[in-house]
GUKESE-984862 format. One record per residue (C-alpha): residue in three letters; residue number from 1; x, y, z. Coordinates in steps of 0.02 Angstrom, whole numbers, always signed. Each point is the difference from the previous one (the first is absolute). Example, Ala and Ser with C-alpha at 12.3 -4.5 7.8 and 13.67 -1.06 7.14 Angstrom:
{residuo:ALA num:1 x:+615 y:-225 z:+390}
{residuo:SER num:2 x:+69 y:+172 z:-33}
This chain:
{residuo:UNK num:1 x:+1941 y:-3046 z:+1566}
{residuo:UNK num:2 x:+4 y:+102 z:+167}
{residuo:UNK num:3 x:-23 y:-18 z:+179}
{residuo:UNK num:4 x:-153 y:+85 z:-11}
{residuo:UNK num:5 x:-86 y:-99 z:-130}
{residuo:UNK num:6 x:-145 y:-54 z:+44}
{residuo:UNK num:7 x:-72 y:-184 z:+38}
{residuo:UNK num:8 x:-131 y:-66 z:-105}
{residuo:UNK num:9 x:-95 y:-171 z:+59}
{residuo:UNK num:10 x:-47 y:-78 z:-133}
{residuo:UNK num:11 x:-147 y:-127 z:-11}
{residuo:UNK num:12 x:-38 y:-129 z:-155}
{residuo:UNK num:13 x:-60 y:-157 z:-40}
{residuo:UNK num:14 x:+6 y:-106 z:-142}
{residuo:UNK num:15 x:-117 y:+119 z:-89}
{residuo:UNK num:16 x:+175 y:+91 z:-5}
{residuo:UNK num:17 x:+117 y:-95 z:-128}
{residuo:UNK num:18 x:+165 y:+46 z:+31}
{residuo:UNK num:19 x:+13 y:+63 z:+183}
{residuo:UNK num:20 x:+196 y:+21 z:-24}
{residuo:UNK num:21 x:-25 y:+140 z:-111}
{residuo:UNK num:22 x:-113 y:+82 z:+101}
{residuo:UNK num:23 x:+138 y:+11 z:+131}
{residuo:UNK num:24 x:+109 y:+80 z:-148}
{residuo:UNK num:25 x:-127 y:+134 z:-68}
{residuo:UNK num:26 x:-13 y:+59 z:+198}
{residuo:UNK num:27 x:+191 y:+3 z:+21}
{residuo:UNK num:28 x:+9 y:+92 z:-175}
{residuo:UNK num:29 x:-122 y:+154 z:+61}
{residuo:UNK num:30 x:+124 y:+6 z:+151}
{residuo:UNK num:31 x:-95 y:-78 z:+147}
{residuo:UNK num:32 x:+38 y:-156 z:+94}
{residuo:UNK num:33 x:-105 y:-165 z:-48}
{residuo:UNK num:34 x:-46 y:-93 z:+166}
{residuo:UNK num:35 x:-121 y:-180 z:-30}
{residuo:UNK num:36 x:-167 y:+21 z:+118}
{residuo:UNK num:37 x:-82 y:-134 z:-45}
{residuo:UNK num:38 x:+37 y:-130 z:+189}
{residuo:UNK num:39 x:-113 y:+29 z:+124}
{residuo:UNK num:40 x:+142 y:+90 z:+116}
{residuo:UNK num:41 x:-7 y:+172 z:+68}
{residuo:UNK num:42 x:+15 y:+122 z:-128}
{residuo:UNK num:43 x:+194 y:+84 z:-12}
{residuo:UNK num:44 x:-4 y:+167 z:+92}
{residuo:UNK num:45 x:+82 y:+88 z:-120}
{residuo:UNK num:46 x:-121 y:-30 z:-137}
{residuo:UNK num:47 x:-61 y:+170 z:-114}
{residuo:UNK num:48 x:-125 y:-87 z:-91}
{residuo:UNK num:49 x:-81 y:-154 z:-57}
{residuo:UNK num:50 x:+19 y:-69 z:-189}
{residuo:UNK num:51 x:-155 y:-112 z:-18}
{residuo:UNK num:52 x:+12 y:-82 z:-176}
{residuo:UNK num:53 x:-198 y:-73 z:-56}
{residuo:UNK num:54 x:-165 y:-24 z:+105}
{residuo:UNK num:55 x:+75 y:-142 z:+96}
{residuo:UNK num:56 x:+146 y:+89 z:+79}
{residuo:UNK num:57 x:-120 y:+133 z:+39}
{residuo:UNK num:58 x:-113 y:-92 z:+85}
{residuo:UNK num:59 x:+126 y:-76 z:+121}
{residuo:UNK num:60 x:+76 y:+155 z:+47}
{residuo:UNK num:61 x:-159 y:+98 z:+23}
{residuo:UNK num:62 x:-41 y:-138 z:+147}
{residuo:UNK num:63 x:+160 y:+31 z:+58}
{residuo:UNK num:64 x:-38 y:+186 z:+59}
{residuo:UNK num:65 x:+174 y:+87 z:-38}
{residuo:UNK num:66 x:+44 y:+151 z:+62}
{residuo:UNK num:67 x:+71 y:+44 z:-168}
{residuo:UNK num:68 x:-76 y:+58 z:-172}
{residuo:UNK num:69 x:-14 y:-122 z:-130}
{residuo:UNK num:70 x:+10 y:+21 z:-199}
{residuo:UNK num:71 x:-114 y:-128 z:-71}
{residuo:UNK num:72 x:+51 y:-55 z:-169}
{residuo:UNK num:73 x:-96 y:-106 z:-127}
{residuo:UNK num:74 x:-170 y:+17 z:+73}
{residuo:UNK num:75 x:-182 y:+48 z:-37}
{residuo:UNK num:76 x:-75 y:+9 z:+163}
{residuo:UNK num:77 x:-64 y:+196 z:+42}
{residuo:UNK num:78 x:+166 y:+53 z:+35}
{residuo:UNK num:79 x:+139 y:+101 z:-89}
{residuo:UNK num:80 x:+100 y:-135 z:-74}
{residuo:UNK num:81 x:+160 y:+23 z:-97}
{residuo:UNK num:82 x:+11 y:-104 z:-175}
{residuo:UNK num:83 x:+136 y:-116 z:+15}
{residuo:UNK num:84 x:+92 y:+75 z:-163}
{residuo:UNK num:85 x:-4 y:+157 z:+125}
{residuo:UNK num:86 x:+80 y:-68 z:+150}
{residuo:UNK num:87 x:+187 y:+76 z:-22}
{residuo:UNK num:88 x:-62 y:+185 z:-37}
{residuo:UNK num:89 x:-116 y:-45 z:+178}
{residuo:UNK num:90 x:+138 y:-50 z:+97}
{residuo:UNK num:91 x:+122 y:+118 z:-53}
{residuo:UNK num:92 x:-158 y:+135 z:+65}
{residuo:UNK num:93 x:+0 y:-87 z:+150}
{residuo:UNK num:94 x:+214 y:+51 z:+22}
{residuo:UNK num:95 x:-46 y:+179 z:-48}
{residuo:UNK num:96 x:-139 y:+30 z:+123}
{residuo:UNK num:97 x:-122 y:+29 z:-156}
{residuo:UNK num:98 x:-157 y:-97 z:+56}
{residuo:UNK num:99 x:-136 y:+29 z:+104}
{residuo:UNK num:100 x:-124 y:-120 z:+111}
{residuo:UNK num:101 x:-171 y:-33 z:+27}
{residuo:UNK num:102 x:-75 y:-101 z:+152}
{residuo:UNK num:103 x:-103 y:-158 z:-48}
{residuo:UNK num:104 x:-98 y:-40 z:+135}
{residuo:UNK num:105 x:-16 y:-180 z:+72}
{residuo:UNK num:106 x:-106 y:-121 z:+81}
{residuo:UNK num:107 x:+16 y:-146 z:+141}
{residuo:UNK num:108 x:-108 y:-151 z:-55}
{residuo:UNK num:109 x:-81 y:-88 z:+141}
{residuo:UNK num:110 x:-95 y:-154 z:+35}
{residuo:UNK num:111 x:-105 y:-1 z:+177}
{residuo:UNK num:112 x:+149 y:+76 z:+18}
{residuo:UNK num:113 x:+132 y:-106 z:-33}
{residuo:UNK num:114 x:+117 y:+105 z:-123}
{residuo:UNK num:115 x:+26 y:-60 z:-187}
{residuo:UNK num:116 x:+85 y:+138 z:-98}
{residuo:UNK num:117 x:+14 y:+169 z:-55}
{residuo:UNK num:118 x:-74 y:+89 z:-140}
{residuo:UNK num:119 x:+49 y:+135 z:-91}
{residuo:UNK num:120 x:-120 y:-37 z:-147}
{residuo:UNK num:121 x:-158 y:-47 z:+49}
{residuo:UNK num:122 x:-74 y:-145 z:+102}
{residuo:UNK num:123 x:-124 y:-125 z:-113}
{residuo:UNK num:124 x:-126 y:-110 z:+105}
{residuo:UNK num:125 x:-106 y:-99 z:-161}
{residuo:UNK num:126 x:-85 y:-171 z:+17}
{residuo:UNK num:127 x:+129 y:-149 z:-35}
{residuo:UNK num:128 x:-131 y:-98 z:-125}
{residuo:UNK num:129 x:-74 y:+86 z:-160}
{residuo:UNK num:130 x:-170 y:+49 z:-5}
{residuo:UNK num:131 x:-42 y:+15 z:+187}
{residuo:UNK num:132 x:-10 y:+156 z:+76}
{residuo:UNK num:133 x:+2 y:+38 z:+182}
{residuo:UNK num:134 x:-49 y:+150 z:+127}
{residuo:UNK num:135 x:+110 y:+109 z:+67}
{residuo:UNK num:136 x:-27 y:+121 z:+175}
{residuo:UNK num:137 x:+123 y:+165 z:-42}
{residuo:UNK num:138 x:+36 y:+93 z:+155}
{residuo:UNK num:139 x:+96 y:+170 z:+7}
{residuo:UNK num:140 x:+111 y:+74 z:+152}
{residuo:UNK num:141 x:-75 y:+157 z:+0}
{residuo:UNK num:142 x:-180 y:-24 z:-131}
{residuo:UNK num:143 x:-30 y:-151 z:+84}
{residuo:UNK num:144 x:-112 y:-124 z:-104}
{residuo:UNK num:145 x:+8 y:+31 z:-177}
{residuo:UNK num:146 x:-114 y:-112 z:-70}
{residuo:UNK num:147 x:-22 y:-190 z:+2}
{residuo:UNK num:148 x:+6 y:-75 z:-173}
{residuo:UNK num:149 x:-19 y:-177 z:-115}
{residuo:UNK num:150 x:+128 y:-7 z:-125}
{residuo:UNK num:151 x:+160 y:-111 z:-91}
{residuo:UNK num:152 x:+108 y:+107 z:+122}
{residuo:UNK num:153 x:+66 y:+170 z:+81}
{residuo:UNK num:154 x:+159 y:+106 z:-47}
{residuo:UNK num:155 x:+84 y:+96 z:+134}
{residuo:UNK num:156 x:+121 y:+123 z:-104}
{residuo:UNK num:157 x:+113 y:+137 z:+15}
{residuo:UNK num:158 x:+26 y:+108 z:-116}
{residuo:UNK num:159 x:+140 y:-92 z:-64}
{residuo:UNK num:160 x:-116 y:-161 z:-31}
{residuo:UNK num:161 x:-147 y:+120 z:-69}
{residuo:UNK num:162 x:+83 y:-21 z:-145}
{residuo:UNK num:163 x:-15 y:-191 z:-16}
{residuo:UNK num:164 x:-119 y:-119 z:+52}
{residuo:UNK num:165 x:-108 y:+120 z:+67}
{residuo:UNK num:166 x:-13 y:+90 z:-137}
{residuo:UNK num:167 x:-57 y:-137 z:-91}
{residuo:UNK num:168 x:-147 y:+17 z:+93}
{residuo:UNK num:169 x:-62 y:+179 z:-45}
{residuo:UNK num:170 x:+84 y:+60 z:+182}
{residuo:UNK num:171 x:+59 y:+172 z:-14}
{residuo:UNK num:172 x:+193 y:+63 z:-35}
{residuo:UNK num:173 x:+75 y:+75 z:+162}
{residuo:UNK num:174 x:+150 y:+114 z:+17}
{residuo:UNK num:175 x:+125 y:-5 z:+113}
{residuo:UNK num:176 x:-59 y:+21 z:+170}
{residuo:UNK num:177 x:-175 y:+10 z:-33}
{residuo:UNK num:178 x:-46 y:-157 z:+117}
{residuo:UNK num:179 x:-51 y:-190 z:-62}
{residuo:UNK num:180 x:-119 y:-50 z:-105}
{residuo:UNK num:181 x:-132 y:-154 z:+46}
{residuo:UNK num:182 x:-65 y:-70 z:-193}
{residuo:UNK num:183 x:-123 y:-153 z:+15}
{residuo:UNK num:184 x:+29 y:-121 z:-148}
{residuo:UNK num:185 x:-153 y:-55 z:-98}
{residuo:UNK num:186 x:-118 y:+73 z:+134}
{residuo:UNK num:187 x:-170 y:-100 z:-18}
{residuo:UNK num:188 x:-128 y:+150 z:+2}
{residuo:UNK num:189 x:-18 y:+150 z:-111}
{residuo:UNK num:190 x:+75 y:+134 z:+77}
{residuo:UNK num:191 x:+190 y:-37 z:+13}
{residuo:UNK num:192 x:+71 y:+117 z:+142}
{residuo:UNK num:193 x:+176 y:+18 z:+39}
{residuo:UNK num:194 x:+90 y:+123 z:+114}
{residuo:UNK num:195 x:+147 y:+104 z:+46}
{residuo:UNK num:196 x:+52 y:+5 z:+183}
{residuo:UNK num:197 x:+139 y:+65 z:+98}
{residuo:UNK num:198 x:+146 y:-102 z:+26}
{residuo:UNK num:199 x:-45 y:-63 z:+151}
{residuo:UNK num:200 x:-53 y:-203 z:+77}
{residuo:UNK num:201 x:-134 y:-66 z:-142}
{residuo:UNK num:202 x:-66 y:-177 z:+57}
{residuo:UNK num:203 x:-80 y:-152 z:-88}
{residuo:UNK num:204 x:-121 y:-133 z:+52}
{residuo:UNK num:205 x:-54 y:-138 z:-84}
{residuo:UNK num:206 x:-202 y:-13 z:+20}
{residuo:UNK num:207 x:-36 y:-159 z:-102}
{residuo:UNK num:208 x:+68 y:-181 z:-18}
{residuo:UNK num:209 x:-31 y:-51 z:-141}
{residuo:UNK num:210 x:+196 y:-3 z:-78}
{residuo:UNK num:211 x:+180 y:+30 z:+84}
{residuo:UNK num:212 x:+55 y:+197 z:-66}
{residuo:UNK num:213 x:+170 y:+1 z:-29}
{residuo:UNK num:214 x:+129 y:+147 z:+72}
{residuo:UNK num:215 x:+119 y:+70 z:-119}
{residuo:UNK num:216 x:+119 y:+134 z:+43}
{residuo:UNK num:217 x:+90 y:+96 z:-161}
{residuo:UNK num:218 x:-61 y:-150 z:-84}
{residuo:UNK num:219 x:+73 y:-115 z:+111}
{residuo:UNK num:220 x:-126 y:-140 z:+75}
{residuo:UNK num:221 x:+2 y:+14 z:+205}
{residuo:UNK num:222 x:-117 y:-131 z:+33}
{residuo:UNK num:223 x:-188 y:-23 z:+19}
{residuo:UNK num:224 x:-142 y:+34 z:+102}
{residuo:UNK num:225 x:-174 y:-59 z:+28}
{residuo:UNK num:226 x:-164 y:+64 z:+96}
{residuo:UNK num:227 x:+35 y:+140 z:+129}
{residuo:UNK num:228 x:+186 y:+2 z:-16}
{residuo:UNK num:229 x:+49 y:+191 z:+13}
{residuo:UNK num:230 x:+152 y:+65 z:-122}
{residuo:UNK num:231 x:+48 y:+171 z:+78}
{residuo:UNK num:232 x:+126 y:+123 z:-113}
{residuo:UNK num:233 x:+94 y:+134 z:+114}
{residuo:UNK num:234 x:+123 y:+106 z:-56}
{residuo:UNK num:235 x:+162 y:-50 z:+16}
{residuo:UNK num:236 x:+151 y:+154 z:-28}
{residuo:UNK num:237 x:+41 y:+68 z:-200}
{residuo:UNK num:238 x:+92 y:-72 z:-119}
{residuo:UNK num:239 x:+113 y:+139 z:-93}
{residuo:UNK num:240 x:+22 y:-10 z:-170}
{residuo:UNK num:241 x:+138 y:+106 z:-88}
{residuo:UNK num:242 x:-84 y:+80 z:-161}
{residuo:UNK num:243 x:+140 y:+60 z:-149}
{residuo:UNK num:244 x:-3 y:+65 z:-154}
{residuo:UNK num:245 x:-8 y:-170 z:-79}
{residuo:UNK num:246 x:-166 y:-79 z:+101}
{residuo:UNK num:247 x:-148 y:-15 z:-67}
{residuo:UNK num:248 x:-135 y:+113 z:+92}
{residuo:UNK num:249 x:-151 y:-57 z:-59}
{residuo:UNK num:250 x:-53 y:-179 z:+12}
{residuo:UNK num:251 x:-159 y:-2 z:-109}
């Protein structure tokens, strides 16, 4: 191994078995394995981030780095590398054979206290089954979308159009094409959903008759009741390294 191999971080959790040979398949392809997973400061010298199942993901996505990361062992709208695949992706990593694409993210707020970030989507969806509630959508730049009774709202990039969201009918968005807002189990007819620009989308409760539940990338936040505001501004990229090996298309 040279002086100029490069670092990888690599992030796991117990959804990875053996994280010890992990560190081996990286040193293998002829990079440098370096554990991420503390809550320090991120080493300077890092290339690139190894994130091994949604978990890892997750937690580095809130992190922000400044570096790419290679998600393997995930279904979540990105390019994701099949475990099975991970040498041949590293050693692409070593030869400069990869490309990235930006994933765009969002701050979660609460009155404006900050929770998380998202790089998925944001889910607001009443907390006891069968009870809807009413939701005031607001837009930076449209302004007022609509005000609407339903189980919930999803807030997703294009990323997380892929998911929940598309559970609900809401429409598959390409890279860079803005965020789409999907009500779930609308109660009226006409079940609109739209695409905006990546930009501050906000959500206010309008009824009291449950608690809706927060979720970020899955992850429960907390709840809210009557006129609590959740706003969702955008919050940097998250670059993901795409090789030969990842799987492009999450459908």
């Amino acid at each position: 191994m040279t002086e100029d191999a490069p670092v990888l971080g690599v992030s796991a959790t117990a959804e990875t078995p053996d994280r010890e040979q992990l560190g081996t398949v990286i040193e293998a392809a002829g990079a440098v394995p370096c554990a991420v997973d503390s809550p320090a400061e991120l080493p300077e010298d890092l290339a690139a981030i190894v994130t091994v199942g949604p978990s890892a993901l997750r937690a580095i996505a809130r992190r922000q780095p400044a570096v790419p990361v290679l998600p393997v062992g995930v279904d979540c709208g990105l390019p994701s590398v099949p475990r099975a695949d991970l040498a041949a992706a590293v050693e692409a990593i070593v030869a400069n054979d990869t490309t990235e694409q930006e994933a765009p993210m969002l701050e979660v707020a609460v009155d404006d206290e900050v929770y998380a970030t998202a790089f998925r989507e944001v889910t607001m969806i009443t907390a006891e089954p069968a009870r809807i509630s009413e939701f005031a959508i607001e837009h930076e730049r449209a302004g007022a979308l609509d005000t609407v009774r339903a189980d919930g709202v999803v807030i997703a990039t294009p990323a997380g159009s892929y998911t929940y969201a598309a559970a609900g009918d809401g429409p598959l968005l390409e890279p860079g094409t803005g965020l789409a807002i999907v009500p779930v189990a609308p109660f009226r007819t006409d079940r609109d959903r739209w695409v905006v620009p990546h930009e501050r989308v906000s959500v206010c409760v309008q009824r009291d008759e449950a608690d809706v539940t927060v979720e970020a990338d899955g992850a429960v936040l907390t709840t809210v009741g009557r006129d609590v505001e959740v706003s969702l501004t955008p919050a940097g990229k998250l670059g993901v390294l795409v090789v030969e090996e990842s799987v492009r298309d999450p459908r």
